[in-house]
C-alpha positions in Angstrom: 7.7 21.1 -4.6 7.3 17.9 -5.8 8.8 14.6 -3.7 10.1 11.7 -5.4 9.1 8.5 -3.8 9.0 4.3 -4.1 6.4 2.1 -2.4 7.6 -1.1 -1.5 6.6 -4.1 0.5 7.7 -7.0 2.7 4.9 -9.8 2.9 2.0 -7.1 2.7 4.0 -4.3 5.5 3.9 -1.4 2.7 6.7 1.6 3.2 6.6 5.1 1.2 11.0 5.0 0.7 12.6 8.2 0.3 16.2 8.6 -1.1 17.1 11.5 1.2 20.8 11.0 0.7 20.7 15.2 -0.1 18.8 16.0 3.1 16.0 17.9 1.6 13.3 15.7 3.3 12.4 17.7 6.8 12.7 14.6 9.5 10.5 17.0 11.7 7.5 17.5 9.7 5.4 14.9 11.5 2.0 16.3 9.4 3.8 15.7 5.9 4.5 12.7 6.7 1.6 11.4 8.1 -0.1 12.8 5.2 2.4 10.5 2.9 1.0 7.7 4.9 -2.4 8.2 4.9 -4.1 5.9 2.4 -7.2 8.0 1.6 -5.5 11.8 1.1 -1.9 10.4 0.5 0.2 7.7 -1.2 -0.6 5.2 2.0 2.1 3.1 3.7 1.9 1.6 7.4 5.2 3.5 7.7 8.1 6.1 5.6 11.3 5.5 5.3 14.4 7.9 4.8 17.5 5.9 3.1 20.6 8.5 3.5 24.5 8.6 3.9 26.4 7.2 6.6 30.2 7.0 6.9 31.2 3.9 7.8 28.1 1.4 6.3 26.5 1.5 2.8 23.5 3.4 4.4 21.6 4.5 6.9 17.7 3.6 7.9 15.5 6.2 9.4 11.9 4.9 9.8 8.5 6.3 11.0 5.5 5.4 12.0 2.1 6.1 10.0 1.3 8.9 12.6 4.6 10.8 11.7 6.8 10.4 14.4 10.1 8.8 14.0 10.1 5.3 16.2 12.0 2.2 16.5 13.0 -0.6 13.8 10.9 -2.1 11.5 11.8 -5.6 10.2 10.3 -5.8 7.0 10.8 -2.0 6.5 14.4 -2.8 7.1 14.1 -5.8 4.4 12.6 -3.7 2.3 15.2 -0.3 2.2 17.8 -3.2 1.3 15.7 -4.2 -1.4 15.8 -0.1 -2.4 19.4 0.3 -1.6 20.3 -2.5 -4.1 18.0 -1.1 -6.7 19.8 2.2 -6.4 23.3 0.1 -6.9 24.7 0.9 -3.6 26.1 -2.9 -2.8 26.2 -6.0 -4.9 24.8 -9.1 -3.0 25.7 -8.2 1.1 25.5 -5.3 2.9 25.5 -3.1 6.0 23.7 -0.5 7.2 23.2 1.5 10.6 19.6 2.0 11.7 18.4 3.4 15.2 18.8 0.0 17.1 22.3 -0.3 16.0 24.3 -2.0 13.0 22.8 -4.6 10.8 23.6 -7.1 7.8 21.8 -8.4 5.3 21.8 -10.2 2.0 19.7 -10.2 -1.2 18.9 -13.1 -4.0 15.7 -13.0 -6.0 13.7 -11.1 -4.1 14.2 -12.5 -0.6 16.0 -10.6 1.7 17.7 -11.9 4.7 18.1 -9.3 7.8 20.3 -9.6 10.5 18.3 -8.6 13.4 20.0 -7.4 16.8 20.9 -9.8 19.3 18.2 -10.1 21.6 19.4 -10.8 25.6 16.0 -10.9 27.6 12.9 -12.5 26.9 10.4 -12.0 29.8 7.7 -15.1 29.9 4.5 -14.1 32.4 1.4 -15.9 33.1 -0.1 -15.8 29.5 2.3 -13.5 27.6 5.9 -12.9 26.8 7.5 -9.6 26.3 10.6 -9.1 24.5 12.3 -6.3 22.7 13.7 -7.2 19.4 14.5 -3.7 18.0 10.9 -2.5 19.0 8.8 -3.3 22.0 6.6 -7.1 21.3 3.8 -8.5 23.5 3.2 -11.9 22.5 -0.3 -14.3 23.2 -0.5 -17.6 22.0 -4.2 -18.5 21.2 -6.6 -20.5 19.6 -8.7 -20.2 16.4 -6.3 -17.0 15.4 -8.6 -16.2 12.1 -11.6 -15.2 14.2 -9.6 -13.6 17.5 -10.1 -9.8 18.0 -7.2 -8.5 17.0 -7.7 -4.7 17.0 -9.9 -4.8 20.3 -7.6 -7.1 22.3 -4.7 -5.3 20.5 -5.8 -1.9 21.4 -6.6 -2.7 24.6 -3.5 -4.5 25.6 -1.3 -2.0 23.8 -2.8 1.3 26.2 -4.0 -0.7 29.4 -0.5 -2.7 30.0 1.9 -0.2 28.4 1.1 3.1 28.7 1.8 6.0 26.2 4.2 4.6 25.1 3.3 1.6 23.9 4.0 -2.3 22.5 3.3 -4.0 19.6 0.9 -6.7 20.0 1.4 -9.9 18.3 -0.9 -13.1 18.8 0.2 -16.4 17.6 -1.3 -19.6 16.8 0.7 -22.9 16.9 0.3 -24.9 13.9 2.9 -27.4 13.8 6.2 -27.8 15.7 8.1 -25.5 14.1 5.4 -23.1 12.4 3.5 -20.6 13.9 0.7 -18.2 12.6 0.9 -14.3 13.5 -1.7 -11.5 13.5 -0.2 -8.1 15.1 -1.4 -4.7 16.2 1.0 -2.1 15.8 1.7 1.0 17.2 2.1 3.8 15.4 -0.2 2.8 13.2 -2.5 1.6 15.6 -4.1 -1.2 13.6 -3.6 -4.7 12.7 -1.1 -4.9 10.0 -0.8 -7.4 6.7 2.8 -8.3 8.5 5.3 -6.9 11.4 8.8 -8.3 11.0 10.2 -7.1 14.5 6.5 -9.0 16.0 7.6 -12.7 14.1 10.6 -12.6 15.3 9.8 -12.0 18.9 7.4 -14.6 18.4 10.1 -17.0 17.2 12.0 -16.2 20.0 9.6 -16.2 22.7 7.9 -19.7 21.5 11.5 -21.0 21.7 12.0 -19.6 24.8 8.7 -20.7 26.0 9.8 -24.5 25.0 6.7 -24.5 22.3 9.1 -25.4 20.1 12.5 -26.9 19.6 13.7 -25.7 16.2 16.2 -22.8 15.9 14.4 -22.0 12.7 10.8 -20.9 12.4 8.0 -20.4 9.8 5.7 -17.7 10.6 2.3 -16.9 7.9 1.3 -13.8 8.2 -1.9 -12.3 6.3 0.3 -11.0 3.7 2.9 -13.9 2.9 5.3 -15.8 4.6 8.2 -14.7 6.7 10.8 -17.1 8.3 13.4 -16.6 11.4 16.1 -18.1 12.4 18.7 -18.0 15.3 20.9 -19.2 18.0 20.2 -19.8 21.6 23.0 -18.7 24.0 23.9 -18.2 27.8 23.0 -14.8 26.8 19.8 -15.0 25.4 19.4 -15.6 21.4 21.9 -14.2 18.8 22.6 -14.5 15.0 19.0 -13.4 14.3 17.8 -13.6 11.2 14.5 -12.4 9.5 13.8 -13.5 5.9 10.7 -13.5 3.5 10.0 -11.1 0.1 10.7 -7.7 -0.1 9.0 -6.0 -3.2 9.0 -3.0 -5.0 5.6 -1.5 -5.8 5.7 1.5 -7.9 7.6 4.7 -8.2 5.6 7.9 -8.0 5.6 12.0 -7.3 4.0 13.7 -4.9 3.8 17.7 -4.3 4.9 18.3 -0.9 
């Protein structure tokens, strides 16, 4: 059987998209598709994505990691199955669409996509870190001379030592100006350092706010693979009206025998 698929990608986080509106894709296949993933014996992606029906929203988003298993939201992968959804005709400029961590809007104009992320009510500040949960699970380190810090090693380490089997996302951050910030993350699931994680700059937005390193509601955030950009509101409740915004692209479209 052969699978029809599109690679996208949102400031260098690359997705294998599947339009599984027919429910012929098997969800519990975690081999297949960590084969799809796998950049030496498949098509490669840090993640696969499922875009199918949903009653009450244009879509719905079911994503998984690059080891197969189905896991949280992904910011940019969420940026970029709008990106998809628009290609295949399925809303104009706005939309809505239901993903694991709940209901989300977003926009698209000329390539940018702008993602209403879920309100986010805790941010936890320790002695060197933050933590906070902005659809997936973020560590964040602010540290020097970012371009030569050991991202996989710390990464790695921090992800297993501190949290387990399950896991966090590890993001560190360089301040570079008042209201920009530079971001290197190791994800989970992948277990690497990714080109970009869009759930990791916006709990670094968050968390720098949060942690009074800056003042702006609106934050630029360079990643290795582009430029990404969040914005939001502080309330009594913690930080809401979200938004995560930057390029989502499409690649190519391909075939693969499953």
């Amino acid at each position: 059987m052969d699978q029809t698929f599109y690679k996208y990608q949102g400031a260098g986080n690359d997705f294998v998209i599947i339009d599984n509106r027919n429910l012929q894709f098997s969800k519990d296949n975690v081999a297949l598709i960590k084969h799809l993933c796998d950049r030496h014996f498949g098509i490669g992606a840090d993640g696969l994505i499922l875009l199918e029906e949903d009653e009450e929203t244009d879509f719905k988003m079911v994503y998984f990691n690059a080891d197969g298993n189905e896991s949280t939201m992904c910011g940019n992968g969420g940026r970029c199955i709008v990106a998809f959804a628009h290609k295949l005709g399925l809303f104009s400029v706005n939309t809505t669409f239901i993903a694991v961590d709940g209901l989300h809007h977003a926009s698209i104009s000329k390539g940018e996509v702008s993602l209403q992320m879920v309100d986010v009510s805790e941010i936890q500040l320790y002695e060197g870190y933050a933590f906070a949960n902005t659809g997936s699970p973020h560590h964040v380190v602010l540290v020097e001379n970012l371009d030569e810090y050991p991202v996989f090693n710390e990464g790695k380490r921090i992800r297993n030592e501190l949290y387990g089997t399950a896991g966090s996302n590890v993001n560190f951050t360089e301040q570079l100006n008042q209201n920009t910030f530079k971001v290197r993350t190791y994800e989970r699931g992948v277990e690497d350092e990714t080109l970009a994680c869009g759930t990791g700059v916006t709990a670094v937005a968050i968390a720098m706010h949060k942690a009074q390193k800056t003042t702006s509601n609106s934050v630029c955030l360079p990643v290795k693979g582009g430029i990404l950009e969040v914005s939001f509101e502080p309330s009594a409740n913690g930080y809401q009206n979200i938004f995560l915004k930057g390029p989502a692209i499409f690649v190519f479209k391909g075939s693969i025998a499953i």
